[in-house]
Legacy VTK file of the C-alpha trace (Angstrom):
# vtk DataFile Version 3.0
C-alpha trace
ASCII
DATASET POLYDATA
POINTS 405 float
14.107 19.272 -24.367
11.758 19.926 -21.351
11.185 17.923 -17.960
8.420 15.790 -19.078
10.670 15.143 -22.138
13.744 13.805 -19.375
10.962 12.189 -17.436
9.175 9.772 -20.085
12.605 8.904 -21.231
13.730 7.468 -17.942
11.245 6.109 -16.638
10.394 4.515 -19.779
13.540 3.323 -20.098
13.682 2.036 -16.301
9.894 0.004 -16.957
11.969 -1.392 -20.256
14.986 -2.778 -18.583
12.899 -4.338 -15.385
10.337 -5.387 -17.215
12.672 -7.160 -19.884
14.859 -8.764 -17.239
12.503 -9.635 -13.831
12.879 -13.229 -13.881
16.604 -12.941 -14.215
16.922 -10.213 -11.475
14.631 -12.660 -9.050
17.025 -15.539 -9.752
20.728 -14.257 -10.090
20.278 -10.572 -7.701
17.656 -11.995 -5.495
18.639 -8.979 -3.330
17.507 -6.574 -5.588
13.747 -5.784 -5.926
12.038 -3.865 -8.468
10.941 -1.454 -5.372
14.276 -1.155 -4.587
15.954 -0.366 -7.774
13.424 1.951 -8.635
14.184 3.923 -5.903
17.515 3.604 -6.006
16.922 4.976 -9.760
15.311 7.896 -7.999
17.594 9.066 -5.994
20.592 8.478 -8.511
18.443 10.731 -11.221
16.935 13.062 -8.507
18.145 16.609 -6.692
20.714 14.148 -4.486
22.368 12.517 -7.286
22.289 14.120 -11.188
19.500 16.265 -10.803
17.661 15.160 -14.031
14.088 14.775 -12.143
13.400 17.521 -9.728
9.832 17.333 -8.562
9.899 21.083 -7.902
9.516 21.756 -11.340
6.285 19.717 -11.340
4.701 21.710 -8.474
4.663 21.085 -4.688
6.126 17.714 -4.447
4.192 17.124 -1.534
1.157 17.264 -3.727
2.531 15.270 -6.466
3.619 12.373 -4.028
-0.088 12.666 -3.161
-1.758 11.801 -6.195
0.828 9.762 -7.317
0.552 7.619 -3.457
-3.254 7.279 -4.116
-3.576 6.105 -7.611
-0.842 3.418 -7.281
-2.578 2.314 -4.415
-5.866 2.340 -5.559
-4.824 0.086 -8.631
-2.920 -2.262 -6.136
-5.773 -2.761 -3.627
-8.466 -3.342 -6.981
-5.698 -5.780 -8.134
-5.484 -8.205 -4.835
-8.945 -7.520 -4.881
-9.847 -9.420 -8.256
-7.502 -11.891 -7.260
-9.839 -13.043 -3.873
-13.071 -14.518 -4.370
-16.068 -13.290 -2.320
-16.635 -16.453 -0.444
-13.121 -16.115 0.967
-13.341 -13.313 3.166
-16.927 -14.689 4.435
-15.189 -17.758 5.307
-11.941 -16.297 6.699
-14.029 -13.268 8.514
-12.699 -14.494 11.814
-9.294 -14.751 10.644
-9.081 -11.096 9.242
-11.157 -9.789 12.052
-7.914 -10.754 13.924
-5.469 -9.292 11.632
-7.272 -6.339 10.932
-8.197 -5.197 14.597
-6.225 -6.572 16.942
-3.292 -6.514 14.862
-3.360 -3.404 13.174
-3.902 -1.620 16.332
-0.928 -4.004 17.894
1.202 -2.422 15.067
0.023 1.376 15.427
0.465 1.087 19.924
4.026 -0.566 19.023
4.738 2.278 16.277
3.742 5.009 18.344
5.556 4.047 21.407
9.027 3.490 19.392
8.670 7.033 17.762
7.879 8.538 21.013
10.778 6.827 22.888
13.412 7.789 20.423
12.241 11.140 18.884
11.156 14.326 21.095
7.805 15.008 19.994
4.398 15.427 21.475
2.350 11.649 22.142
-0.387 12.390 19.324
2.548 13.334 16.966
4.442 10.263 18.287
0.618 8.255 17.088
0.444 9.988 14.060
3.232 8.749 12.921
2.605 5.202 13.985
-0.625 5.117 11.995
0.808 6.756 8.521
3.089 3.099 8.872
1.205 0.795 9.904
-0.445 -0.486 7.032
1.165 -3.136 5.084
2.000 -1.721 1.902
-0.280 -3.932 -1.013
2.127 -2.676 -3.514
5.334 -4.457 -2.175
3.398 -7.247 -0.687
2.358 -8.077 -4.116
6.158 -8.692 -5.643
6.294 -10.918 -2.415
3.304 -13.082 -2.902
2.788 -12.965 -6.393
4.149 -14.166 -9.514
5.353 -18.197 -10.249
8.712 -17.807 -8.078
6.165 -16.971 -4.634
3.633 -19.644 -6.172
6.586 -22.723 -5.927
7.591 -21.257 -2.570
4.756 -20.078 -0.345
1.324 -22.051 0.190
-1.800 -20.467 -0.827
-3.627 -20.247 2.539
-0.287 -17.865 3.297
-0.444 -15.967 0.126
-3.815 -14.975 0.753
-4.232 -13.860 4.223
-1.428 -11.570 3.197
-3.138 -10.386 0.346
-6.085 -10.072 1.946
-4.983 -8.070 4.573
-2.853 -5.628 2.436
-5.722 -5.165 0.572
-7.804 -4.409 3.311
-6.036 -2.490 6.018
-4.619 0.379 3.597
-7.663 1.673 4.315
-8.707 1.023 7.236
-5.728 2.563 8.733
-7.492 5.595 7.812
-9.591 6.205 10.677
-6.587 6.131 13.178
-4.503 8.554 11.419
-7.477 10.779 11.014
-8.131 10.506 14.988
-4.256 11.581 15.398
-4.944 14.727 12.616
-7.861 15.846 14.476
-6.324 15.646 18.120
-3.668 17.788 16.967
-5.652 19.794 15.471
-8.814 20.621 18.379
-9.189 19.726 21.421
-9.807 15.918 22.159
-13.474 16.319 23.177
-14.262 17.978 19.857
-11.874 15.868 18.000
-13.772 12.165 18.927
-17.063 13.874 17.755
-15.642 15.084 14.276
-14.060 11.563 14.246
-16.969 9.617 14.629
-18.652 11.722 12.153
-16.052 11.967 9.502
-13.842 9.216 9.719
-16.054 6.389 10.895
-19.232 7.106 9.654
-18.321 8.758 6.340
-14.468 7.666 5.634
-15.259 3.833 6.734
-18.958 2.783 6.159
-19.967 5.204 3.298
-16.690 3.998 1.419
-17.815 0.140 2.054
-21.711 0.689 1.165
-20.255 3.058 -1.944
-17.503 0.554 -2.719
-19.875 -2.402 -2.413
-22.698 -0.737 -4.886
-20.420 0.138 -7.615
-18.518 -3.135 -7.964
-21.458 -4.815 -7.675
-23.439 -2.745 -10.318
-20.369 -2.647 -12.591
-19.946 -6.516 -12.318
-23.828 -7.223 -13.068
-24.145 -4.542 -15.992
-20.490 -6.145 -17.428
-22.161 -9.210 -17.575
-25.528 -8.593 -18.878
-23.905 -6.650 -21.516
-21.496 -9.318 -22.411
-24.239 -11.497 -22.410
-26.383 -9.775 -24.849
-23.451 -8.871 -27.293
-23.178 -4.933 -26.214
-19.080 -5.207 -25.508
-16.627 -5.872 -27.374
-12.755 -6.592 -26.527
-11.101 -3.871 -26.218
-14.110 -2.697 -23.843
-14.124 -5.675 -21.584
-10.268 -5.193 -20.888
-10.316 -1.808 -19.703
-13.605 -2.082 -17.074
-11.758 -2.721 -13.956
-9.125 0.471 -14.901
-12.310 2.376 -15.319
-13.762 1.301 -12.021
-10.796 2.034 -10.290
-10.500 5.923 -11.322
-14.250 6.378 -11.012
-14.200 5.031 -7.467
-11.067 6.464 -6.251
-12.331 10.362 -7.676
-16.101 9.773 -6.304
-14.809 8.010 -3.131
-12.013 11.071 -2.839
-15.586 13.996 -3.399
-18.103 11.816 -0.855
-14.515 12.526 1.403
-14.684 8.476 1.909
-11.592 6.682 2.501
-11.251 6.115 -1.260
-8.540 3.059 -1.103
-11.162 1.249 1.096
-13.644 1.989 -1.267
-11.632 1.090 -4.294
-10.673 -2.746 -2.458
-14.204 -3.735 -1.959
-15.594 -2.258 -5.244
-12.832 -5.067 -6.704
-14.475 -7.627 -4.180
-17.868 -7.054 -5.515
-16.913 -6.646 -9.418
-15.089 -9.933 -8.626
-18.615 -11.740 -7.297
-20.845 -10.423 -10.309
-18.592 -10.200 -13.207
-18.369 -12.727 -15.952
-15.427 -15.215 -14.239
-13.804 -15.446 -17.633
-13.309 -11.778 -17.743
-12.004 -11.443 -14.210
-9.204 -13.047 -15.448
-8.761 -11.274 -18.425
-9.367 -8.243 -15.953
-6.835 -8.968 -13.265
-4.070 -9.794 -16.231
-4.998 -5.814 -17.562
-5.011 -4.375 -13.780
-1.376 -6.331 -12.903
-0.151 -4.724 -15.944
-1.180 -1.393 -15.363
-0.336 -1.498 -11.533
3.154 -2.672 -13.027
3.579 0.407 -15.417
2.208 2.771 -12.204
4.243 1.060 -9.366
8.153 1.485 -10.774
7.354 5.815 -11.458
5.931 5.478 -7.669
8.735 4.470 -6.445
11.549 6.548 -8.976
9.390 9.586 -7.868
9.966 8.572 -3.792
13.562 8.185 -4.231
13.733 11.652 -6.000
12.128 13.398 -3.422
13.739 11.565 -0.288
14.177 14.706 2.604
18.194 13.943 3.208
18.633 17.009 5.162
15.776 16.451 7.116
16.717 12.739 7.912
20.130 14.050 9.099
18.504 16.296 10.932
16.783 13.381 13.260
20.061 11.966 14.037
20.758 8.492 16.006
17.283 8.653 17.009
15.667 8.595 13.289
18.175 5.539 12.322
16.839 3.830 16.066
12.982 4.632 14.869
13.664 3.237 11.454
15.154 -0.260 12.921
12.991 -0.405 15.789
9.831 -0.420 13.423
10.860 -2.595 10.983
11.801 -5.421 13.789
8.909 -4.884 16.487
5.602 -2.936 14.856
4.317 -6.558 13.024
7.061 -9.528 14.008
5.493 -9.661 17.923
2.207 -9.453 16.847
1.783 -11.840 14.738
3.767 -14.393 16.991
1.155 -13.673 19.698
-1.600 -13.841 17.480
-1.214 -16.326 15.328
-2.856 -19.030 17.170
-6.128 -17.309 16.238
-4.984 -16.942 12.240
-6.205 -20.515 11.266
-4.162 -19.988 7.821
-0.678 -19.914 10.000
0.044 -23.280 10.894
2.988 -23.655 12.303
5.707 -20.828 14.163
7.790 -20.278 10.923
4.205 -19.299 9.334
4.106 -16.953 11.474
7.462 -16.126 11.547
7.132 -15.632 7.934
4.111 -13.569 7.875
5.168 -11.140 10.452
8.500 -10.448 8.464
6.875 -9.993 5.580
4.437 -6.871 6.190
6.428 -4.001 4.178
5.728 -0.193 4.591
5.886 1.303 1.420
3.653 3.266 -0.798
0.528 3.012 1.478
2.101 4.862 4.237
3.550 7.727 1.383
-0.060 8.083 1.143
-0.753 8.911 4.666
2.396 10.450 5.588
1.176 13.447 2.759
-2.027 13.641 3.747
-0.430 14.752 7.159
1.469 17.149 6.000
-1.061 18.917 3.919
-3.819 18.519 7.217
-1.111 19.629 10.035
0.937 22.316 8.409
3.866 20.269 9.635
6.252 17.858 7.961
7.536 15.755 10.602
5.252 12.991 9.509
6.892 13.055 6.198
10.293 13.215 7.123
9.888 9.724 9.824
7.302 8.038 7.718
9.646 8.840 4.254
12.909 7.395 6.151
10.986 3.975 7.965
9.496 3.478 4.517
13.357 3.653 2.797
14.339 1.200 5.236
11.451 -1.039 4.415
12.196 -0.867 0.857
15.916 -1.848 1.690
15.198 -4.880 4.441
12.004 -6.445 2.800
13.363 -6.010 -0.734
16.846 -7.817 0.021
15.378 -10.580 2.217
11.972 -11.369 -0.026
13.700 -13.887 -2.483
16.603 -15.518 0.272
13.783 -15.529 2.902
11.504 -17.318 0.422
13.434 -20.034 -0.648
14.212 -20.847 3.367
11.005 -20.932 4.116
10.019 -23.105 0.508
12.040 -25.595 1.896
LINES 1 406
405 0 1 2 3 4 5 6 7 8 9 10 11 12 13 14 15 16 17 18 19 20 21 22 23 24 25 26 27 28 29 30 31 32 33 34 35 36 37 38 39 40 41 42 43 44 45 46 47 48 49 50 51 52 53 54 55 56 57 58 59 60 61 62 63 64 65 66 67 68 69 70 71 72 73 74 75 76 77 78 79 80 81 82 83 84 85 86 87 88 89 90 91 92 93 94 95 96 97 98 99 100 101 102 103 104 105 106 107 108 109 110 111 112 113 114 115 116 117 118 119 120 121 122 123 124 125 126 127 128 129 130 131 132 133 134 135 136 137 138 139 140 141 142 143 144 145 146 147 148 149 150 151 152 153 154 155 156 157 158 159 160 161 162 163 164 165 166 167 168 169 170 171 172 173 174 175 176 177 178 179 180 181 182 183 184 185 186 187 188 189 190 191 192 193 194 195 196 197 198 199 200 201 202 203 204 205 206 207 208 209 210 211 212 213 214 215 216 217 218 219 220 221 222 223 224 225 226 227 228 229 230 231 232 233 234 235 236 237 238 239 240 241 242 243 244 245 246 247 248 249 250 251 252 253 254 255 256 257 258 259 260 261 262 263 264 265 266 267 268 269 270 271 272 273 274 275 276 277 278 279 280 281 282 283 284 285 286 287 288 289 290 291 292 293 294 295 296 297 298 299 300 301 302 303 304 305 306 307 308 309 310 311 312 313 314 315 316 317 318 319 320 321 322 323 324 325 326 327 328 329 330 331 332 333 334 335 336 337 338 339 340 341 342 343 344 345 346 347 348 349 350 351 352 353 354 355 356 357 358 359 360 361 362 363 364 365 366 367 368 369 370 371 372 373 374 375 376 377 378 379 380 381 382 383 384 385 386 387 388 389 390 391 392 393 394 395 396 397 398 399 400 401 402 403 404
């Protein structure tokens, strides 16, 4: 019996019993996610708790979080992509202009300034920090706004914009933890040069032009081939999944942000493909985002840094509470006069709860670690996520039903 052995069996047995029993969970535990008991698994089976999955074994866990972070991701953004037509973020530009500048740089100032008050560390650290969470994590967001239970509960003009956004700003939050990696790294004259170059020029337009041409191509060739009898079943069921790894391994080679790329590939596949196999499509990339987003979170919760969290004290616990309460609820209470779909103040009450850090901001808080030499982003990022996991996933369904009635 090796480790992959232990692995396949519990993890495979985890994706059995959720998968067997969600509705149930969702209407008699409605305090008990599918995040959260994953992660709860994690920890139970990990180094903390029986020490059946030890990522050590694997390799650097660092790394493995990683690739793990980026694939789930990827699969999550190409899923909310295939789920929003074209036409809607032409006609909602305005509205996700908002969201996605404004806001997301509302969320990174308030971040920032809560990890610097609370922890002693230097201001670009303290920013750092504040970008690896402020994207809203698409993976969580999805058990939110997806699925019948959300469709009774929450309009659609809601369900989208938050789709839409946690599709979109996973990665765009790329350039502004890039920024922080390079001011730590050179000197800030230097650092806004390489920025410009490599995160805005390269990791933001390259990945949209990139993104754009491949979904589009892929959609148009998916159809013509339909159309003249070249696929068959099996073949049309498994495009988007292909898509998905191509773009995510190119994207990650061109040194694009590669999530960004992935979410508007979907966008464009969505516009050209055949709208009967969309569907078929975005039933194939739920499921697999399903069988990738339960290990994602078993593997967090086996890696978790308890020492380290210890370590931060009072002022960890402050950062974790502090974030969760003030990086999105303000923000979207000030600007949600300008978000057409939020009608009313518990629209936006309900929207600016419901912005979860989670997988997206594992993504980032690695890539700062492997870039800086330092884990510090890890360790804050890894506990604010934890708490996220906790608050969003016992509030989604009570929270819900309020707000449904």
């Amino acid at each position: 019996m090796g480790p992959l052995d232990v692995a396949l069996a519990l993890l495979g047995g985890l994706l059995l019993v959720l998968n067997l029993s969600s509705s149930l969970l969702t209407e008699r535990v409605p305090i008990l996610s599918q995040p959260l008991i994953a992660t709860a698994f994690g920890v139970a089976v990990g180094p903390a708790g029986l020490g059946l999955l030890t990522l050590s074994t694997w390799g650097d866990p660092i790394v493995i979080l990683e690739h793990v972070a980026r694939v789930t991701v990827g699969f999550a953004v190409v899923g909310i992509a295939l789920r929003i037509p074209l036409g809607y973020v032409r006609d909602r530009a305005g509205t996700l202009a908002v969201v996605l500048g404004p806001g997301m740089l509302a969320m990174w100032g308030a971040s920032a300034a809560i990890v610097a008050l609370f922890l002693d560390v230097r201001i670009w650290t303290a920013l750092l920090i504040g970008a690896i969470v402020t994207p809203t994590d698409p993976v969580i967001a999805n058990t939110i706004v997806t699925g019948s239970f959300a469709e009774e509960r929450i309009p659609e003009r809601i369900r989208r914009v938050l789709s839409a956004e946690a599709g979109a700003n996973d990665g765009l939050a790329y350039p502004i933890v890039v920024l922080a990696i390079l001011a730590l790294q050179t000197p800030l004259e230097g650092a806004l040069t390489r920025w410009l170059v490599d995160a805005v020029l390269v990791g933001v337009v390259v990945a949209v032009v990139f993104g754009a041409v491949s979904g589009a191509a892929i959609g148009y060739l998916e159809r013509e081939a339909e159309r003249h009898g070249f696929l068959d079943e099996p073949s049309v069921l498994t495009v988007t999944v292909a898509l998905t790894v191509t773009v995510l391994g190119v994207g990650a080679i061109l040194g694009t942000s590669d999530v960004l790329a992935a979410f508007v590939a979907g966008l464009l596949y969505n516009h050209f493909a055949n709208p009967r196999d969309e569907a078929v499509e975005s039933e194939v990339q739920d499921a697999i985002k399903r069988l990738l987003t339960i290990p994602a979170f078993v593997v967090f919760g086996a890696a978790l840094p308890w020492t380290d969290w210890f370590a931060l004290g009072a002022g960890g616990l402050a950062v974790a509470v502090a974030i969760l309460l003030f990086r999105r609820l303000p923000a979207w209470l000030v600007l949600g006069r300008f978000v057409r779909p939020l009608r009313s103040r518990s629209d936006a009450l309900f929207a600016g709860w419901f912005g979860p850090i989670g997988v997206a901001a594992l993504l980032y808080a690695t890539v700062s670690v492997r870039e800086t030499g330092s884990d510090i982003g890890w360790v804050v990022a890894s506990l604010v996520i934890a708490a996220s996991i906790v608050a969003h996933g016992a509030t989604a369904t009570p929270l819900t039903n309020v707000y449904g009635r």
